[in-house]
N, CA, C and O atoms as CSV, one atom per row, in Angstrom:
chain,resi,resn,atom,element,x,y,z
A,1,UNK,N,N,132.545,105.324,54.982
A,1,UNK,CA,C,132.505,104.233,55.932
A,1,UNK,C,C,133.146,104.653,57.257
A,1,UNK,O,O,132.570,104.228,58.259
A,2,UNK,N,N,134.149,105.352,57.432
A,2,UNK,CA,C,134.522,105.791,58.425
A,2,UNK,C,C,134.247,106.725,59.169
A,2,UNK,O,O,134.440,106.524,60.367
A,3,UNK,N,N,133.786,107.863,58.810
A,3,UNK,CA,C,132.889,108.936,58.652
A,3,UNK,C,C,131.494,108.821,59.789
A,3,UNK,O,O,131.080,109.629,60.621
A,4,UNK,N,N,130.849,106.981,59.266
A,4,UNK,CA,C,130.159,106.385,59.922
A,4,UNK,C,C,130.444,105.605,61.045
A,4,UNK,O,O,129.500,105.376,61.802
A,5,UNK,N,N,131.479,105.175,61.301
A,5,UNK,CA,C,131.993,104.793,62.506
A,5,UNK,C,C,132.524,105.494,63.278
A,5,UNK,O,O,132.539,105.040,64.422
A,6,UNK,N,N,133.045,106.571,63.118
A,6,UNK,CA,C,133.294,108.017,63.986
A,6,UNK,C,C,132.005,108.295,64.444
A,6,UNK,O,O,131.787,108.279,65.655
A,7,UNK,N,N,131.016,108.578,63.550
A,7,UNK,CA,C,129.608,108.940,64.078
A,7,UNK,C,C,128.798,108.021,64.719
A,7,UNK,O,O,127.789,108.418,65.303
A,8,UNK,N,N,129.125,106.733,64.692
A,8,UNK,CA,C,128.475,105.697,66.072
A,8,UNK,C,C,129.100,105.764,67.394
A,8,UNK,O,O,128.601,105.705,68.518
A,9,UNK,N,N,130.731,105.947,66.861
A,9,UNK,CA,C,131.654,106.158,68.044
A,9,UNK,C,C,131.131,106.793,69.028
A,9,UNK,O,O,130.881,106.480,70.193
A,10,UNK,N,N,130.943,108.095,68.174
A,10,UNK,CA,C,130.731,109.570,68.845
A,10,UNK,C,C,129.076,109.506,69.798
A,10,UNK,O,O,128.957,109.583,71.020
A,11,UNK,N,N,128.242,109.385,69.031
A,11,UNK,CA,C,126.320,108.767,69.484
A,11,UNK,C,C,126.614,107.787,70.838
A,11,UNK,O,O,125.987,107.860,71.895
A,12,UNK,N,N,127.989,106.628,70.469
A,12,UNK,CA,C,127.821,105.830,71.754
A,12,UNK,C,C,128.306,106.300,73.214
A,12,UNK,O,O,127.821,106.077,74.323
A,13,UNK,N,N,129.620,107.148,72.751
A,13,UNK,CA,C,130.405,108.340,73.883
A,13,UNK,C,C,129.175,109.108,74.446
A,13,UNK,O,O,128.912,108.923,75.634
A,14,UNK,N,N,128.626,109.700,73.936
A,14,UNK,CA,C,127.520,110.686,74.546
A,14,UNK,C,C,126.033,109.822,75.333
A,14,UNK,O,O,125.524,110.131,76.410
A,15,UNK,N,N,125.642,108.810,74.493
A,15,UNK,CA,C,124.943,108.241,75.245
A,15,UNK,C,C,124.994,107.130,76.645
A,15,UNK,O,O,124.032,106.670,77.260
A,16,UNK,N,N,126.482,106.899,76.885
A,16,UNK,CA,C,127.657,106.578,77.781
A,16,UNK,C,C,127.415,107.692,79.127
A,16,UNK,O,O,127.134,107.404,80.290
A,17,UNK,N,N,127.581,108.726,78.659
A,17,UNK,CA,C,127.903,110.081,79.704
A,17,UNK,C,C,126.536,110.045,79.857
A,17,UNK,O,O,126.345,109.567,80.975
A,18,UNK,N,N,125.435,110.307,79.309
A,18,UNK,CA,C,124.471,110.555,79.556
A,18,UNK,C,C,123.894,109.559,81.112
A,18,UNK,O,O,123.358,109.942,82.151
A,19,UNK,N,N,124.180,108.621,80.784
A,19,UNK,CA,C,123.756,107.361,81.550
A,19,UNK,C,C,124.235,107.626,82.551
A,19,UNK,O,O,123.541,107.681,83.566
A,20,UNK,N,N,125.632,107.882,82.575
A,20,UNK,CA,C,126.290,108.142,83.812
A,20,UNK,C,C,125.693,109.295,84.808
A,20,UNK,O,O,125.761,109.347,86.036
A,21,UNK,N,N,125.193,110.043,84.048
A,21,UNK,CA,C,125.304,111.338,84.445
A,21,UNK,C,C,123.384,111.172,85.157
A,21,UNK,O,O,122.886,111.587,86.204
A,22,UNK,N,N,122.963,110.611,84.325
A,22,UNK,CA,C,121.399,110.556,84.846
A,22,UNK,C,C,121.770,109.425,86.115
A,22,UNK,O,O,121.311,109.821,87.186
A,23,UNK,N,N,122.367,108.350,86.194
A,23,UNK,CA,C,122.436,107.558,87.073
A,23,UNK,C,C,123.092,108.105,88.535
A,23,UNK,O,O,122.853,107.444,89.546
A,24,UNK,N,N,123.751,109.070,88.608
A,24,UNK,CA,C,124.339,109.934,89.069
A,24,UNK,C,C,123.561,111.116,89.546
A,24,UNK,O,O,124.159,111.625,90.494
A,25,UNK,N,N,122.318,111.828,89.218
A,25,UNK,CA,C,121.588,112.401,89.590
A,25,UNK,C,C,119.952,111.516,90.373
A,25,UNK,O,O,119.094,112.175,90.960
A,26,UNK,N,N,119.861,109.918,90.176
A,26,UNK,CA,C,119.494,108.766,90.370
A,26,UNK,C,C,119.882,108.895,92.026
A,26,UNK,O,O,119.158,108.891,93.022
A,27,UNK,N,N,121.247,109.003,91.875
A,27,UNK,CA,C,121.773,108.505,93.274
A,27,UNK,C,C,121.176,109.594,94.346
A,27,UNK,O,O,120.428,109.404,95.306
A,28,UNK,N,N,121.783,110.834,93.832
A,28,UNK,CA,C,121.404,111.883,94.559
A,28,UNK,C,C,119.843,112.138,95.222
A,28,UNK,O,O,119.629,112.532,96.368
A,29,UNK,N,N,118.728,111.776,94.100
A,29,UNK,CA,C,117.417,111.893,94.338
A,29,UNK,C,C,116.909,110.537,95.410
A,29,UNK,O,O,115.823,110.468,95.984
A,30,UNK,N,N,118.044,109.511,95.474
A,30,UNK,CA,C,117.942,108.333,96.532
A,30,UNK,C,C,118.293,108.605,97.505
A,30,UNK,O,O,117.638,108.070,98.399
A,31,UNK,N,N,119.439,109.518,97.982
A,31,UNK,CA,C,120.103,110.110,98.943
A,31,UNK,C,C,119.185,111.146,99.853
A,31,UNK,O,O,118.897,111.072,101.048
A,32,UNK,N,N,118.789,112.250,98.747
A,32,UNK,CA,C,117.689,112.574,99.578
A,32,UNK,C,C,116.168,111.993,99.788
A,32,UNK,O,O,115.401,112.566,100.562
A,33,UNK,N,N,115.864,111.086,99.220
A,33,UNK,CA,C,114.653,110.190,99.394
A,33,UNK,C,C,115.036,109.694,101.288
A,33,UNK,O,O,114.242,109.896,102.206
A,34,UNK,N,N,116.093,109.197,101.406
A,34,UNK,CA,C,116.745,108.737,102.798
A,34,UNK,C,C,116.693,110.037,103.608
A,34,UNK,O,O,115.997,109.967,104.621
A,35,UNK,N,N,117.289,111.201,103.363
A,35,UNK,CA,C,117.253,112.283,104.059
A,35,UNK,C,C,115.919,112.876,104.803
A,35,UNK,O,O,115.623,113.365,105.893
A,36,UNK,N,N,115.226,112.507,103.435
A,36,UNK,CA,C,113.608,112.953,104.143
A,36,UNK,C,C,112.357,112.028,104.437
A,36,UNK,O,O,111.203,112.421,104.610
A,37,UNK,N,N,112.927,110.397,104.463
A,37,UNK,CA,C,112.138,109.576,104.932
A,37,UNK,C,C,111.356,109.617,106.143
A,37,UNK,O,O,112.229,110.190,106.796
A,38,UNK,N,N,110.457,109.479,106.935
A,38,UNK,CA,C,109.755,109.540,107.763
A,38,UNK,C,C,110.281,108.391,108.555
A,38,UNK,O,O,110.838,108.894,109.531
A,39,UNK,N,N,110.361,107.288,108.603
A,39,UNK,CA,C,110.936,106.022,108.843
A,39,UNK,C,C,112.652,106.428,109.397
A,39,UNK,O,O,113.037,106.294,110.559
A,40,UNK,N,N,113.356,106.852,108.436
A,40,UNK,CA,C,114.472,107.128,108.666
A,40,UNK,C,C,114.676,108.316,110.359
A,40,UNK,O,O,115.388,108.263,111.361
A,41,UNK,N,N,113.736,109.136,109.909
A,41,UNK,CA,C,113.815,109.845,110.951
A,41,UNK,C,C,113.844,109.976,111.910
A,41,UNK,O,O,114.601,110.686,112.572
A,42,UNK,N,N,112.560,108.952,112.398
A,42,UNK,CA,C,111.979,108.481,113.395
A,42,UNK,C,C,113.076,107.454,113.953
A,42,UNK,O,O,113.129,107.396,115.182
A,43,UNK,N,N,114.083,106.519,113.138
A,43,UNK,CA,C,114.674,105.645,113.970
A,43,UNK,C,C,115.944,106.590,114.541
A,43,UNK,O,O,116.309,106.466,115.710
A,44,UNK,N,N,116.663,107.650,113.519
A,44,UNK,CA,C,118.235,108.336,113.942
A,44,UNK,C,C,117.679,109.563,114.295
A,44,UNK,O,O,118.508,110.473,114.308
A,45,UNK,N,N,116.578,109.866,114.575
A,45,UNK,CA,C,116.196,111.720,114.609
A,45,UNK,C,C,116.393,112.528,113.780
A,45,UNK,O,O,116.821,112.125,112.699
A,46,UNK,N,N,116.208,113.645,113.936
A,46,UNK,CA,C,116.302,114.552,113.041
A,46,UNK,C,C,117.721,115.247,112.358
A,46,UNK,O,O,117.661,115.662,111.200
A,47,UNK,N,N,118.610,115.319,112.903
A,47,UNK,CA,C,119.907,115.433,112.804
A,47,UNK,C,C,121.101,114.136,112.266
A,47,UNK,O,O,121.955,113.646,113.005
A,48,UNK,N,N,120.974,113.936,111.459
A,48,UNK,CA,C,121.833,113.013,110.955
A,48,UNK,C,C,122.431,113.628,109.757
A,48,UNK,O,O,122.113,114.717,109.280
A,49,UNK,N,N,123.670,112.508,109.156
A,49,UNK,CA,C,124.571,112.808,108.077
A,49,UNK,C,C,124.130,111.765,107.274
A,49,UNK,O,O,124.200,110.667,107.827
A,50,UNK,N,N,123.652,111.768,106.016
A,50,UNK,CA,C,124.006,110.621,104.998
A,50,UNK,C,C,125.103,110.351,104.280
A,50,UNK,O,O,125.744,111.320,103.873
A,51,UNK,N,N,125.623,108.850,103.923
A,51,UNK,CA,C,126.649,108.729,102.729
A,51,UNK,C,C,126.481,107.494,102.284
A,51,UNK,O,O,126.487,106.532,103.051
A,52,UNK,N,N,126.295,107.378,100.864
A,52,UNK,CA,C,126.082,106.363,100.289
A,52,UNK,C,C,127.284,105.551,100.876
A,52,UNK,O,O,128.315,105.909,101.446
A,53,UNK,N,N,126.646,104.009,100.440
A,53,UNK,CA,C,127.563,102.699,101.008
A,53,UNK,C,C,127.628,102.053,99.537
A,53,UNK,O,O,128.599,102.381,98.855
A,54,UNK,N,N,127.014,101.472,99.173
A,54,UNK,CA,C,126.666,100.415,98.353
A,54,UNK,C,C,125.574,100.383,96.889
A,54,UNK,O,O,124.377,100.097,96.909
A,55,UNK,N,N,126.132,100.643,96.066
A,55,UNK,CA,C,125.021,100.743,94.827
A,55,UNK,C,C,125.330,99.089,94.138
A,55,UNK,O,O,126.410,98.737,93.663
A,56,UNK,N,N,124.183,98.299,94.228
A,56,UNK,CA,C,124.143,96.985,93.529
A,56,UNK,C,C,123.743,96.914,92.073
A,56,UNK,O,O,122.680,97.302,91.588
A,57,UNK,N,N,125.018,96.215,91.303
A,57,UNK,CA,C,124.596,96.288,89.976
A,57,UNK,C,C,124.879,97.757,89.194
A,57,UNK,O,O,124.863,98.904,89.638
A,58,UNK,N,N,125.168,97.190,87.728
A,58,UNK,CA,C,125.355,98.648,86.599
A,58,UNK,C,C,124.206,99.346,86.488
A,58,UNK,O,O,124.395,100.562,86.439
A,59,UNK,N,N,123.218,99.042,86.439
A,59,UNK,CA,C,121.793,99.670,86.577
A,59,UNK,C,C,121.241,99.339,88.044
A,59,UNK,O,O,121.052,98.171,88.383
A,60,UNK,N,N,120.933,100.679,89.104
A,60,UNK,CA,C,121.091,100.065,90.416
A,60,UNK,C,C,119.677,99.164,90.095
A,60,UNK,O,O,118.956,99.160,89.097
A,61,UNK,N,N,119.585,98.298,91.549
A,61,UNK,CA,C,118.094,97.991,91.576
A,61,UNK,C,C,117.990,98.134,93.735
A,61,UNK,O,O,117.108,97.665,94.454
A,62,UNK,N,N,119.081,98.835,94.103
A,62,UNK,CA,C,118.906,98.451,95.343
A,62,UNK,C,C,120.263,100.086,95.683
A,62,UNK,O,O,121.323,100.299,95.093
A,63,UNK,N,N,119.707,100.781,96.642
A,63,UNK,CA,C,120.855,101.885,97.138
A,63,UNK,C,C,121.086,100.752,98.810
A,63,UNK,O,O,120.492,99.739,99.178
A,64,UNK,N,N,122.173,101.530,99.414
A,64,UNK,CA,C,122.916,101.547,100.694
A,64,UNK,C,C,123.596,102.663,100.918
A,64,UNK,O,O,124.610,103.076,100.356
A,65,UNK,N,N,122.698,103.323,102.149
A,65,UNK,CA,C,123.498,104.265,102.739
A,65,UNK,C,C,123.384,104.361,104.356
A,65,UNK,O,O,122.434,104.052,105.077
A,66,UNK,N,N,124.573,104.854,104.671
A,66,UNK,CA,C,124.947,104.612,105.677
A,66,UNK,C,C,124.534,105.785,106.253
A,66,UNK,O,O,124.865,106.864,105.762
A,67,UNK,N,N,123.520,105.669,107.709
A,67,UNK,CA,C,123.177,106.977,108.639
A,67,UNK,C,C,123.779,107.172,109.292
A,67,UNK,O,O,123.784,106.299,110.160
A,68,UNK,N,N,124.526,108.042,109.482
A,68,UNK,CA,C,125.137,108.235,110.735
A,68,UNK,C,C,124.477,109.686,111.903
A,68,UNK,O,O,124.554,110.906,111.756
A,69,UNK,N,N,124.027,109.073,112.713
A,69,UNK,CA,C,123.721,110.044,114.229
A,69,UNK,C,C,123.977,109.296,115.560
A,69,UNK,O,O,123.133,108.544,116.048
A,70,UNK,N,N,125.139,109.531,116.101
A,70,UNK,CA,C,125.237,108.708,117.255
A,70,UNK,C,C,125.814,107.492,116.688
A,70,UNK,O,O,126.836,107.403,116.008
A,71,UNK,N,N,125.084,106.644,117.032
A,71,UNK,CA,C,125.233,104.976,116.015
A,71,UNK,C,C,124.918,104.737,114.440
A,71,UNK,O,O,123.825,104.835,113.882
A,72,UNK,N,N,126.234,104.380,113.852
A,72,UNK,CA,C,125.776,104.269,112.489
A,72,UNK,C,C,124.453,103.151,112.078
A,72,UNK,O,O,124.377,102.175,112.825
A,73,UNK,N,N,123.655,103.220,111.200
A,73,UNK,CA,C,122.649,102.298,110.834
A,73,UNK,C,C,122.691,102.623,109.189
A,73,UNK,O,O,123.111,103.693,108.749
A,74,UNK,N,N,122.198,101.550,108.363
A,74,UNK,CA,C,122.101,101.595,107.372
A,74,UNK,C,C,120.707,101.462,106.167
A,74,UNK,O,O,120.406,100.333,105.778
A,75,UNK,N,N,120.084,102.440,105.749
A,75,UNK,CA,C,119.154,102.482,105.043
A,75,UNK,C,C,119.107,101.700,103.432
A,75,UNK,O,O,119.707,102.056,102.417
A,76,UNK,N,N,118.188,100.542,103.616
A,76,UNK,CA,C,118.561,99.532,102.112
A,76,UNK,C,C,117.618,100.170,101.471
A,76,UNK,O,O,116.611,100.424,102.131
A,77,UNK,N,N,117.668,100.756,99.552
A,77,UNK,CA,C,116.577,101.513,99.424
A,77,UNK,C,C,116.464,100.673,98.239
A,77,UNK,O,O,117.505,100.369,97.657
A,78,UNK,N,N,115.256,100.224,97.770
A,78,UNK,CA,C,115.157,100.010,96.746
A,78,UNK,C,C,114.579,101.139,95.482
A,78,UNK,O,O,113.890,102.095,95.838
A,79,UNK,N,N,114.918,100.938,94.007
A,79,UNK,CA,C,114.756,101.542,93.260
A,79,UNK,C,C,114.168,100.766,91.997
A,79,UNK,O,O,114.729,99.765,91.551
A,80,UNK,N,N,112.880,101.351,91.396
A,80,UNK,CA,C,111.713,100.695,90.242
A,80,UNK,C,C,112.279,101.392,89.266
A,80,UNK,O,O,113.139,102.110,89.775
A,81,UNK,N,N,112.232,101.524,88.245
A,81,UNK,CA,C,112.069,102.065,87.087
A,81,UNK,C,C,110.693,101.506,85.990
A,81,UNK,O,O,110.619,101.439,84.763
A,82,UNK,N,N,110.072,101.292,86.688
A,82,UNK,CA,C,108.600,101.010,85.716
A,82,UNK,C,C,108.186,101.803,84.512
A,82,UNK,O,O,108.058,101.577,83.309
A,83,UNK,N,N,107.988,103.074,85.516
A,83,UNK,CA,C,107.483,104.402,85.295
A,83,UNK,C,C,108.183,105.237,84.416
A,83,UNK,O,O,107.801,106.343,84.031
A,84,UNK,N,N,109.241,104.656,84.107
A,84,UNK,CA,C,110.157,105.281,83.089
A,84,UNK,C,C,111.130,106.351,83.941
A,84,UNK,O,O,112.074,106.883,83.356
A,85,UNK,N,N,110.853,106.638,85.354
A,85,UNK,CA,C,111.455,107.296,86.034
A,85,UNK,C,C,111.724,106.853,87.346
A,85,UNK,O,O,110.820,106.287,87.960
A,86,UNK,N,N,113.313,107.098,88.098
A,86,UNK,CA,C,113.041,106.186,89.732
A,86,UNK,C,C,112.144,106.389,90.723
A,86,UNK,O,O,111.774,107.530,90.997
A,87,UNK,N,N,111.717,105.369,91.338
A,87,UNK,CA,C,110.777,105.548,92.242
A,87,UNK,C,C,111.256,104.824,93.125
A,87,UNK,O,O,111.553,103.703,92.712
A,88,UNK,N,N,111.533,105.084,94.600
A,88,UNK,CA,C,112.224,104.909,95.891
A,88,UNK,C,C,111.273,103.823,96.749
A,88,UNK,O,O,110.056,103.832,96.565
A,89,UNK,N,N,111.810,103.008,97.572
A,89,UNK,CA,C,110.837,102.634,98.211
A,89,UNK,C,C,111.953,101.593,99.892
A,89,UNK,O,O,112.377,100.438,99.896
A,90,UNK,N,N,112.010,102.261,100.584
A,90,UNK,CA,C,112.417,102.139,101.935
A,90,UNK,C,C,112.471,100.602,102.478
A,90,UNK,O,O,111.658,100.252,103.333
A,91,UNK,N,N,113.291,99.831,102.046
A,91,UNK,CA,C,113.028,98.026,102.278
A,91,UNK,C,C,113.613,97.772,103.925
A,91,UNK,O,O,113.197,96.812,104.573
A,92,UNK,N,N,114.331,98.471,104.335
A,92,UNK,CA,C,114.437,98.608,105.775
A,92,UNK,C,C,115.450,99.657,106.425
A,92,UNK,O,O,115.693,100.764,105.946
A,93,UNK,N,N,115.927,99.203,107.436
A,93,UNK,CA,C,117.176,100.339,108.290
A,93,UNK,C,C,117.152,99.298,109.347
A,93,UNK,O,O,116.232,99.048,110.126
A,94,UNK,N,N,118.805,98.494,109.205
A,94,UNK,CA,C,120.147,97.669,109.314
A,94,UNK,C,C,120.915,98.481,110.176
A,94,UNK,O,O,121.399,99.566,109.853
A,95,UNK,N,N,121.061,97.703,111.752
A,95,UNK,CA,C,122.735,98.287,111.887
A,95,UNK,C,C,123.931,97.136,111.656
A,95,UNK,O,O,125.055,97.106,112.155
A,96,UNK,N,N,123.381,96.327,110.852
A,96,UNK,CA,C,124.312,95.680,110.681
A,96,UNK,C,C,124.727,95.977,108.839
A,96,UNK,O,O,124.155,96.065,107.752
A,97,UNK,N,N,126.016,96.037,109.401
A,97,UNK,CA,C,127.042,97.069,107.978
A,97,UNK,C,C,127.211,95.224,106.817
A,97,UNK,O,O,127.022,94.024,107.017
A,98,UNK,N,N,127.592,95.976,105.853
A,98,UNK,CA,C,127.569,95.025,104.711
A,98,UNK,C,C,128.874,93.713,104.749
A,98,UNK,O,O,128.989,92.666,104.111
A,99,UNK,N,N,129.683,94.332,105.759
A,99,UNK,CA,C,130.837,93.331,105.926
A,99,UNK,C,C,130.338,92.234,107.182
A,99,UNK,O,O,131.063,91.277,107.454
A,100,UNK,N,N,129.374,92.405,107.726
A,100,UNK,CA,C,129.028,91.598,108.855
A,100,UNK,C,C,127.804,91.028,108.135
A,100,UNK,O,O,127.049,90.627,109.020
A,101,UNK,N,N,127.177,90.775,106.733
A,101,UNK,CA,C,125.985,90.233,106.486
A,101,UNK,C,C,126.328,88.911,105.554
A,101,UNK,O,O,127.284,88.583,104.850
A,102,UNK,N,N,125.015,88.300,105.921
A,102,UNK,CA,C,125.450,87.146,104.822
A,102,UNK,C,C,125.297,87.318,103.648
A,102,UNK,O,O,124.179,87.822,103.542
A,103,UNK,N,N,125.911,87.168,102.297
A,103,UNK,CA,C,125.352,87.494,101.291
A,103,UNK,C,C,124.316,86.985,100.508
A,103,UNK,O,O,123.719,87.571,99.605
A,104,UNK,N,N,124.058,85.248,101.140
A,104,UNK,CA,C,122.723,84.887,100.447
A,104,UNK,C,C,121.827,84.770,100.901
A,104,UNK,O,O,121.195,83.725,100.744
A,105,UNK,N,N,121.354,85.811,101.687
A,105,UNK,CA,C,119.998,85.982,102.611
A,105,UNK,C,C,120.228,87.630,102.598
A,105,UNK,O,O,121.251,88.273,102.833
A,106,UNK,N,N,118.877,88.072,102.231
A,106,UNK,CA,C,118.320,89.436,102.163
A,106,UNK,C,C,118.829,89.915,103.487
A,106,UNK,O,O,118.882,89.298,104.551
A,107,UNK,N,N,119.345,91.651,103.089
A,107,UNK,CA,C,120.193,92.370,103.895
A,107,UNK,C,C,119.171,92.828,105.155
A,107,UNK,O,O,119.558,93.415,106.166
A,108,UNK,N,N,117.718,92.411,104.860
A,108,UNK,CA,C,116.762,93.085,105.840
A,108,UNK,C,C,116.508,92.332,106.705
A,108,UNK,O,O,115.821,92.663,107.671
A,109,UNK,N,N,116.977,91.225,106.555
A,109,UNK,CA,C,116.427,89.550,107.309
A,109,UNK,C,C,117.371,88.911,108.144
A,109,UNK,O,O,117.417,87.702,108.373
A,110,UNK,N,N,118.298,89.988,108.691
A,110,UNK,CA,C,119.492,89.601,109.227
A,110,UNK,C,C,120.214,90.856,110.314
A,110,UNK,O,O,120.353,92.049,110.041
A,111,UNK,N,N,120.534,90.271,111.377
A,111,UNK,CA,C,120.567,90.637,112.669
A,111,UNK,C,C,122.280,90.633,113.146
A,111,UNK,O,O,123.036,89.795,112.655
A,112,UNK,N,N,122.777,91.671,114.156
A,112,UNK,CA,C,123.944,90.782,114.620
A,112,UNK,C,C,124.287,89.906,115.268
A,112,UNK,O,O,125.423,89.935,115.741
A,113,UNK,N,N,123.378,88.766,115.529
A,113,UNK,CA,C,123.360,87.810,115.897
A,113,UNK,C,C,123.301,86.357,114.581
A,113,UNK,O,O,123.838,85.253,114.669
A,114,UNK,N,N,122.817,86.675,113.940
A,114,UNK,CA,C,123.085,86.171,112.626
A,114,UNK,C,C,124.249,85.451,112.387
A,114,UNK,O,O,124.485,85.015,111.260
């Protein structure tokens, strides 16, 4: 009996890390999804720095990262998992940062005038 609860222990520890670790290589493949956006490019040029801001939720469903070239702006990315694998998809680019937004109105639908 114990034997068996060591061995669920152990199955749940590893499938724990795993998650982490794929969610974590998740981020990275979102990071550069932003890096080499066409959209992105075109608004900060070609020369910019990325750094994530904001991952929503234990399972993301939404990245934030922050561009910086000149003026910071912020890329909201959304993320599917349909496909059994992430698939990226560019919901806008914000210069308005997450402490200046409202939280119950979509981060794309909002201005600093807002």
């Amino acid at each position: 009996m114990v034997l068996v609860a060591v061995g669920a222990a152990g199955l749940y520890w590893m499938n724990q890390k795993k998650q982490k670790q794929n969610l974590k290589d998740e981020q990275f493949l979102a990071q550069e999804f932003v890096r080499k956006n066409p959209s992105v490019i075109q608004a900060v040029g070609e020369t910019f720095e990325v750094y994530p801001a904001v991952v929503v939720g234990q399972v993301p469903v939404r990245y934030e990262f922050s561009v910086r070239s000149g003026a910071t702006v912020y890329a909201i990315v959304d993320v599917s998992r349909v496909s059994g694998r992430p698939e990226f998809s560019l919901a806008c680019i914000t210069p308005v940062s997450i402490g200046y937004r409202d939280s119950s109105k979509h981060p794309c639908a909002q201005s600093r005038t807002n």
